[in-house]
N, C-alpha and C positions, 0 to 999 in steps of 0.2 A: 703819530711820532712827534715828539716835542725835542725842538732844536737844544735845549736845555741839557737834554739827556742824549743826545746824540752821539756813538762813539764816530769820530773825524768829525777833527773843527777843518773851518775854512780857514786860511793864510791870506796875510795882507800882503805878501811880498810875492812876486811870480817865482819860480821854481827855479836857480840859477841854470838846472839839466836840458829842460825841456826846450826841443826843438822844433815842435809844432800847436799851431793853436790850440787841438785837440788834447796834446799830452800836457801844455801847462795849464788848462783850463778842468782837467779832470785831477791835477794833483791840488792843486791850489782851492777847488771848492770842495776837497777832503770824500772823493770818489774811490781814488785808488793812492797806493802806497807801493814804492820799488821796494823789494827787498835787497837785489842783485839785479846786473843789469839784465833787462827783458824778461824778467819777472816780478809780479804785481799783487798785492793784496788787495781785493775788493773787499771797500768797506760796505756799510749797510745802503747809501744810497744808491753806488752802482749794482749792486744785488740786487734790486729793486729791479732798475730798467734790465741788468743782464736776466732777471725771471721773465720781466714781459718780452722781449726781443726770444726768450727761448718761447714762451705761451704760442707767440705768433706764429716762430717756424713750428711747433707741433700740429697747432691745429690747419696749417697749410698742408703740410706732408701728410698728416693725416686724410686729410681732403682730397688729396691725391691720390689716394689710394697705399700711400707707405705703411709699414709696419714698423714700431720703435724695438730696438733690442740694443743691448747692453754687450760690447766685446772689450776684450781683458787689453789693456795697457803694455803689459808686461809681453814679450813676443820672443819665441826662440828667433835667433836669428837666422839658422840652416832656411828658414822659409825664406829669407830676406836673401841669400845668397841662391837659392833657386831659381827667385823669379829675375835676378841681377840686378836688384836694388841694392842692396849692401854699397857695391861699386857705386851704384848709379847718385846714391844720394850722400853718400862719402863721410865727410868730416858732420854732415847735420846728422847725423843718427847718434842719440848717446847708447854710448854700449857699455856693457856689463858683464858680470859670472856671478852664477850663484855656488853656493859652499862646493856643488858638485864641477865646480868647473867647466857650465854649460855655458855658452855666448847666449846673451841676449841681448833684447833691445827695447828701450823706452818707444813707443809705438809714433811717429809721427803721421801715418795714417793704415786706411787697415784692407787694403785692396787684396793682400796675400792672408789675411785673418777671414774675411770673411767668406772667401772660394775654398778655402779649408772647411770652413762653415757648411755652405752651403754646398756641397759636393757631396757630405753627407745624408743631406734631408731629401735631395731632388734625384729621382728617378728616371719619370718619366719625360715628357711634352706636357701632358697631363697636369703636371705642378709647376709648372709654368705660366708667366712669367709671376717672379717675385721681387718684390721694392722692399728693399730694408732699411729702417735708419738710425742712428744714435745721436745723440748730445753726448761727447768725450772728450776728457782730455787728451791733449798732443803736444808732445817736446819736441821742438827741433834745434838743435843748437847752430843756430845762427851766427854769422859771421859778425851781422853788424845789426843789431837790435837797436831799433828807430822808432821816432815818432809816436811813442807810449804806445798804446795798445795796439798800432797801426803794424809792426812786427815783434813780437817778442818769441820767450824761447818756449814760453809753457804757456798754452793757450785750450781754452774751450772749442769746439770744432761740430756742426751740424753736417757729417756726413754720412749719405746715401748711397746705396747699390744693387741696382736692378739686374735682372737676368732673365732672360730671354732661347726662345726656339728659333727665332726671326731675326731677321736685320728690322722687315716692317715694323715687328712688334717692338723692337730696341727704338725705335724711330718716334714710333707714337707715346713710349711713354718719356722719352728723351723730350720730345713737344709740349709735354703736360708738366713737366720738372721744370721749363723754360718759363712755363705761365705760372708754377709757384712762386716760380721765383722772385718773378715780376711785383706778384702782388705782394712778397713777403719784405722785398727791400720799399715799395709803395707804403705798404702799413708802418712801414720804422721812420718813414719821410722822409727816406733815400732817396733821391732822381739819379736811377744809375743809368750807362747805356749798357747794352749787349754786344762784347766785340768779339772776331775773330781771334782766336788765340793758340801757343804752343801749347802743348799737352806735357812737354819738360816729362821729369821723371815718372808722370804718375803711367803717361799710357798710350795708343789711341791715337786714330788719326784726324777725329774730327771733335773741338772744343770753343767752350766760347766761358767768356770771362765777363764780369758785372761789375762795370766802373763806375766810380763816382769820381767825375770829373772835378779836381782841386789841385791849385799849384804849388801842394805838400805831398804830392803824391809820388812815389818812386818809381810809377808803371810812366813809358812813352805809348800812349795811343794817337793810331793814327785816322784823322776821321777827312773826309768829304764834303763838300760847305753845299754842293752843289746833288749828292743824293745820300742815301743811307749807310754809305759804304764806313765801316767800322774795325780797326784791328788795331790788337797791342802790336808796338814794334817790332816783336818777335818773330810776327806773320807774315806780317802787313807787307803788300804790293804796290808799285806804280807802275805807268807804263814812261818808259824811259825815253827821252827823245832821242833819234837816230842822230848820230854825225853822219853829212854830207860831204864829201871833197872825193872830187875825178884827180890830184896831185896824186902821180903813178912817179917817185924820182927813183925809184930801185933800193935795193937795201946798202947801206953805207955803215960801216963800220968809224965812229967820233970818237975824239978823247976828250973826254969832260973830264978832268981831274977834281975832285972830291965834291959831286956833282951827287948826293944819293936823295933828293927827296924831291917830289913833283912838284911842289913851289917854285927849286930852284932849276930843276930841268924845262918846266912853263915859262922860268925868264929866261932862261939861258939861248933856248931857240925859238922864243919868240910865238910860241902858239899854245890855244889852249890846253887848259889839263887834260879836255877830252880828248885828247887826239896823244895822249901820252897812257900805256899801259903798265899798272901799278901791280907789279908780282911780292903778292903775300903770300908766306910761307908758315904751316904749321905741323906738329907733330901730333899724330890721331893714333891712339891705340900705338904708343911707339913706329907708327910710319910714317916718314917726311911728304906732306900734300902740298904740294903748289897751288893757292889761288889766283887767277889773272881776272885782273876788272878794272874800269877803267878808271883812268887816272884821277876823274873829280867824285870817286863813290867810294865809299866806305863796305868793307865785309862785315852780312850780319852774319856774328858766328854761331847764333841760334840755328839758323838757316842751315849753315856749313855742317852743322856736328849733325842735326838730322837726316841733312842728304847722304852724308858718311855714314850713318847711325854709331858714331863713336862713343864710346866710355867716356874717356880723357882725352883731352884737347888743347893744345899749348900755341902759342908763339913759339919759332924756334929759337932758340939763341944760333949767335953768330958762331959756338961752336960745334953745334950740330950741322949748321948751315956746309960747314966747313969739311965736316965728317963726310956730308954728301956730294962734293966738290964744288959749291956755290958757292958766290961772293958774295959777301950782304952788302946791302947797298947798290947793286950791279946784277942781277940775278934776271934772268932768262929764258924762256919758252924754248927757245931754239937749241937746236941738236942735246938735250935734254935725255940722258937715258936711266932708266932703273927707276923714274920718281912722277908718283902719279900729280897729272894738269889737271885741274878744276877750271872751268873759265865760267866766266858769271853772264848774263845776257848781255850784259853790256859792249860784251867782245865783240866782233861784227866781223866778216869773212871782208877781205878784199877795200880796207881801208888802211893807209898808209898811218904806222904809229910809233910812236919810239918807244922804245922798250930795253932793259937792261943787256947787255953782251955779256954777263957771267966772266967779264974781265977787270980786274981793279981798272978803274979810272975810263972806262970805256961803254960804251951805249949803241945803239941801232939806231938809225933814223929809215924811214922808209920800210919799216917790217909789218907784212900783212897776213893777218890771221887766212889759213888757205892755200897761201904758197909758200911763205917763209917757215912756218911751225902753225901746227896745226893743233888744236885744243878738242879731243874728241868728247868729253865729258862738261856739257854747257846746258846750266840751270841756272834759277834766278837766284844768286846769294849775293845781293845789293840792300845795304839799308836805305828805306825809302827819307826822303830829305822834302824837309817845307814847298810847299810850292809847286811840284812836281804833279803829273797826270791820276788823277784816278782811273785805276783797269777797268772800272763800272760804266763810267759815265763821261772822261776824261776830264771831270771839274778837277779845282784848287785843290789839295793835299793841305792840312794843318797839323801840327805836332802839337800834341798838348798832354800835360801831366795829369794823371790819375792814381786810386788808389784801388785794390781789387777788392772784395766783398765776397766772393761768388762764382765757383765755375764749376763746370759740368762737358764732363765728357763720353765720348762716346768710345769707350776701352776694345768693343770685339769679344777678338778671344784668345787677349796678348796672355792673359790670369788661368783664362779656364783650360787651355793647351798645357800650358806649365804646369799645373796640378792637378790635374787629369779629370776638372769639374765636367765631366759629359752629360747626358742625357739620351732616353730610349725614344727615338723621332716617330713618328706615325706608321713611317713604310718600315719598323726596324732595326734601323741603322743605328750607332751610336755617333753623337754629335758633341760638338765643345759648346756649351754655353754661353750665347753670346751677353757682354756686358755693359753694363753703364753705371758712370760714377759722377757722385753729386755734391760739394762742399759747398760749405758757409762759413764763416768764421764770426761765431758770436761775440765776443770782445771787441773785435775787428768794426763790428755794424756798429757797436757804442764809440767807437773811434770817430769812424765817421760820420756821424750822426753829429757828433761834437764838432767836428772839422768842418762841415758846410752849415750848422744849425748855431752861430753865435755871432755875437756884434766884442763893440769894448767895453762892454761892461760886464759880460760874461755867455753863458750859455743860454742857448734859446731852444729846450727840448719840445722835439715834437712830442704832440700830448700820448699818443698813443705806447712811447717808452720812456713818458719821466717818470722819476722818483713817484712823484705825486702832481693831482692835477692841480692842488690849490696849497698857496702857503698864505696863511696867516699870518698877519704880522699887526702884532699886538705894543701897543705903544704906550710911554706911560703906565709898566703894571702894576706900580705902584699905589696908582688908584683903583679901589674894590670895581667901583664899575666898571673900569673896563678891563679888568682882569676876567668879571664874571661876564659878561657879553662876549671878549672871545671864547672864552672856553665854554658856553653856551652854544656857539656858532661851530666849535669843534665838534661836540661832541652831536649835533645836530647834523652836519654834512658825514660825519662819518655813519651817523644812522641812516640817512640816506644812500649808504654804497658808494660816498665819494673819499676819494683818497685826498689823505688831508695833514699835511706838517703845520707845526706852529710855531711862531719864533719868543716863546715865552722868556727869552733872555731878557735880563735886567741891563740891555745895551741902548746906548741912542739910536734915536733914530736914524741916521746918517748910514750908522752901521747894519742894521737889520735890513735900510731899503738895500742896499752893496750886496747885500751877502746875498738876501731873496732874487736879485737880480745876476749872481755871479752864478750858484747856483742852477736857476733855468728853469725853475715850476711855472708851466703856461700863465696861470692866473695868481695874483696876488689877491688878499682881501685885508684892507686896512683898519685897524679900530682903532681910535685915539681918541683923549676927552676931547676933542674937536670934535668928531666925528658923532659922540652919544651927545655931546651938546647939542648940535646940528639937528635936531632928529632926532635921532638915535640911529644910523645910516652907517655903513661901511662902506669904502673906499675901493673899488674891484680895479683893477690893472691887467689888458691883457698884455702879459709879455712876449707876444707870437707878431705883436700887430707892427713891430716899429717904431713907437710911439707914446708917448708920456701920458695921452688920453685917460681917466679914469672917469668912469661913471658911480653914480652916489645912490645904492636902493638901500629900503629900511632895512633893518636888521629880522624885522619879524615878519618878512616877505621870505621866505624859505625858498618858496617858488620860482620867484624870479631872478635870487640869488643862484639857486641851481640851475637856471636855463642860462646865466652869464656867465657860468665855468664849466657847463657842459659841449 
C-alpha cells in the first residue's frame, strides 16, 4: 500500500464532533468517515484492522468448537412481538413494511431468528449441543450515538448461540466461551475485566460483561481494591452499614411547611439522612409502585424494573401522584391502601425515622418500620456508592468508568419456551432447549483499541490489529537513491509475508514523521540521503516502546531488519 494512492488522507485539524480520543483520532488519521450521526464509512485502513480483529474472533470461535452461519438482517416482526421484544427494545428497533404491508425489522440482534433456526434442525439429545456463530450487521437506533465507533446506530456484531439438553452442558460451554473471550480481547491488546452484569432486554438470569477500563467510557463499574469482586452498576452489591439508635420518641405528627427534599429535612431536624426514609414513586406496566430506602441511597431502577419484571417504567408525575391520593413531596408508607411498597434493604424494622405524612406541609418523626407501617416486599434496589463494603470480602468499593466489548449470557429457556425450540430427551420426554448467547462488537474492539492504545501524537496500534506492521518512510524522493532503496525494502518485506505501507509522498519530513506517528503502524523504517550516506542503513522506530529510540541496521541485512519489526 503506498500512502501516495491511498483513498483517506489524514487531517491537520482535530475533528470539531469528536468526543473521545478514540473517535478523533480514527477520523483525523482518515480510518473512518460519518456519514449521519452513528454511522460510519470504513476506509481502507480500518478495513484492514476491522478483517484482522474479525480473523481473530473466527479462529477463536472456531477453536471452540463454534460453527459460522450467516442469518438474514431483515426479520418479520410478529417473531419480535412473540417473544416481547418489540415492547421491550422500543424506539431502538428500526421498523418497516414491505409492498405487502408486512411489519418488519432491521435485526439489532438474532436471539428469536436463530431458535426459529434451530428448532427446525434439532430433534433429538442426540444433536446436541450446538454453538453457532456469525459476523452481522446490526442497526439499533440509538438515542444518543457517542464516542465514534464506541456506540453507533449500524454496526458489525460477532454473535454466538449455543443449545443445550443440560444446565451442566450450558455451563461448560458458557466456560469455554469465557476463555475465548479472554484470549480474543488479549490477542487485540485489550486488558479487559470480566464483570457481573444485567442481561437488560437480551435475556437470562446469569451474564457478565468485558470491560475496558477508560475514563470515556459510558459503563459504571463497580470493582473491589481488596479482592476480585467485579459488577457493572446495574448489578453490582454492597453491604450496607446498619444505623444504630435505641431513641424510641413515638410517632409524631410535624409541620414542615415546604420541607420536600432530604437535604432540607437532614437540616431541618438536625440528624442524618440515614435516619430519614426517602419514598420514590413510579409507574410499572401503568401501576403506581412506591419505593422506600433510605434517605442517603439512591434507586437502582435497573434493579427495580427486574424485580417488577416491567415493560415500561416511569417516574410518576405529581399528577398521577395525585390520581392516587399522594402528595409529592410528602408521600408515605403509612395507612397506604390499593398501592404496592417496595422497600430496599436499607429499611430496617424497629428504628425510629422520619418519613413523609402524605399531608401538604407535614412529615412523621419517630416512624418505625414494623409497627407504624409495614413494607412486606424488601430486596436490594440501592445503588451501590464509592467507598461502601464489598458483599465478598468487606474491602473499599470504587466506581470507575468503562466501556463494554463483550458479553455473554446465560438465556435458559426464556427463546426455546416461546417458540416451541424442544428436543426428544433420553427417557422420552420432550424438553425446551436450554440456551446461551455470545456477542462481541467488532467496530467496538477498534474503538477501543484506539481509546487505551494512544499518546499525543497519535495512535499506538497493537501489532496484532494494525493496518500494517511497518511503515516506510521514504525521505527525500526526489533523489533516485533513495527512492530506489525504499522501494527495494518494500517490495522485499512484502515478499517476506510482512505487511508493509509506504510514505512515497513528495511531503517533508515533518510531515510524513506526524502522520506515520498519528496513524500507529508499530514500526517505522527510515530512508533518507542521510541514512544511504551513512552506510547505507535505515532508521527503525518502535512506536509501541514510548520512546524516540531508533536503531540503524544495513539496508541489505533483511534479516535483522525482519527480526526488528517482527
Amino acid at each position: 500500500m503506498r500512502i501516495s494512492q491511498l483513498f483517506g488522507k489524514t487531517l491537520r485539524e482535530d475533528p470539531a464532533d469528536a468526543d473521545t480520543s478514540s473517535h478523533r483520532l480514527l477520523i483525523k488519521a482518515g480510518f473512518i468517515n460519518q456519514l449521519v450521526s452513528g454511522v460510519y464509512s470504513y476506509l481502507p485502513l480500518a478495513l484492514r484492522s476491522l478483517n484482522k480483529i474479525e480473523t481473530i474472533i473466527r479462529e477463536e470461535m472456531n477453536l471452540a468448537g463454534a460453527q459460522e452461519i450467516l442469518l438474514p438482517t431483515l426479520q418479520p416482526e410478529e417473531i419480535w412481538k412473540r417473544s416481547g421484544r418489540s415492547v421491550a427494545f422500543g424506539e431502538t428497533l428500526f421498523r418497516l413494511k414491505d409492498r405487502r404491508d408486512r411489519d418488519l425489522v432491521l435485526g439489532p440482534t438474532h436471539e428469536e431468528v436463530i431458535t426459529e433456526l434451530v428448532k427446525g434442525h434439532i430433534r433429538s439429545y442426540r444433536d446436541l449441543p450446538v454453538n453457532l456463530y456469525q459476523i452481522q450487521t446490526k442497526l439499533r437506533d440509538e438515542a444518543r450515538p457517542r464516542a465514534g465507533l464506541i456506540r453507533v446506530r449500524e454496526f458489525a456484531m460477532k454473535d454466538a448461540y449455543s443449545f443445550h439438553s443440560t444446565q451442566e452442558d450450558l455451563d461448560k460451554t458458557y466456560d469455554g466461551m469465557v476463555s475465548a473471550y479472554q484470549s480474543i480481547f488479549s490477542r487485540c491488546g485489550l486488558d479487559v475485566r470480566a464483570v457481573d452484569a444485567d442481561s437488560g432486554a437480551i435475556g437470562g438470569k446469569d451474564s457478565q460483561e468485558f470491560i475496558l477500563l477508560t475514563d470515556t467510557g459510558e459503563d459504571e463499574i463497580v470493582l473491589c481494591g481488596s479482592c476480585d469482586y467485579a459488577a457493572n452498576m446495574e448489578k453490582a452489591q454492597s453491604n450496607i452499614e446498619s444505623v444504630i439508635d435505641d431513641t424510641k420518641g413515638g410517632l409524631k405528627e410535624v409541620y414542615t411547611p415546604g420541607i420536600k427534599t432530604i437535604d432540607a429535612l437532614s437540616k431541618e431536624f438536625h440528624v442524618p439522612q440515614t435516619k430519614i426514609l426517602k419514598s420514590v414513586a413510579y409507574v410499572a406496566d401503568g401501576a403506581l409502585v412506591l419505593v422506600m430506602i433510605r434517605g442517603d441511597l439512591d434507586v437502582n431502577e435497573t434493579k427495580l424494573v427486574n424485580y417488577l419484571g416491567a415493560q415500561n417504567i416511569h417516574i410518576a408525575t405529581d399528577v398521577e401522584l395525585r390520581e392516587e391520593g399522594l402528595i409529592p413531596g410528602f408521600i408515605s408508607p403509612l395507612g397506604l391502601e390499593g398501592v404496592r411498597v417496595v422497600g430496599d434493604h436499607s429499611v430496617v424494622p424497629e428504628l425510629d425515622v422520619i418519613v413523609g405524612a402524605n399531608r401538604e406541609d407535614y412529615h412523621y418523626t419517630g416512624a418505625r418500620h414494623g409497627f407504624d407501617f409495614t413494607i412486606a416486599e424488601s430486596v436490594d434496589l440501592n445503588r451501590v456508592q464509592e467507598g461502601q463494603e464489598c458483599v465478598e470480602c468487606g474491602g473499599k468499593l470504587t466506581i470507575n468508568k468503562g466501556v463494554e466489548v463483550g458479553h455473554v449470557f446465560k438465556l435458559g429457556t426464556k427463546f426455546s419456551e416461546t417458540f416451541g425450540a424442544t428436543f426428544l430427551d433420553s427417557d422420552g420426554t420432550e424438553k425446551p432447549m436450554i440456551m446461551g448467547c455470545y456477542g462481541i462488537g467488532v467496530g467496538r474492539i477498534l474503538g477501543a483499541a484506539v481509546e487505551s492504545n494512544h499518546d499525543d501524537k497519535g495512535i499506538v496500534f497493537p501489532k496484532a490489529i494494525s493496518p500494517a506492521q511497518v511503515i516506510i518512510v521514504a525521505l527525500n524522493t526526489d533523489d533516485a537513491t533513495v527512492d530506489a532503496a525504499a522501494n527495494l525494502l518494500y517490495e522485499t518485506l512484502i515478499g517476506q509475508g510482512i505487511e508493509v505501507i509506504i510514505d512515497d509522498r513528495d511531503e517533508s519530513p515533518g510531515v510524513k514523521f506526524a502522520d506515520a506517528d498519528l496513524i500507529g503502524i508499530p514500526f517505522r523504517a527510515t530512508i533518507s540521503a542521510r541514512s544511504i550516506k551513512n552506510g547505507n542503513t535505515v532508521e527503525i522506530k518502535n512506536r509501541m516502546d514510548g520512546n524516540d529510540q531508533l536503531i540503524h541496521l544495513p539496508l541489505d541485512d533483511v534479516e535483522k531488519i525482519i527480526e526488528a519489526v517482527t
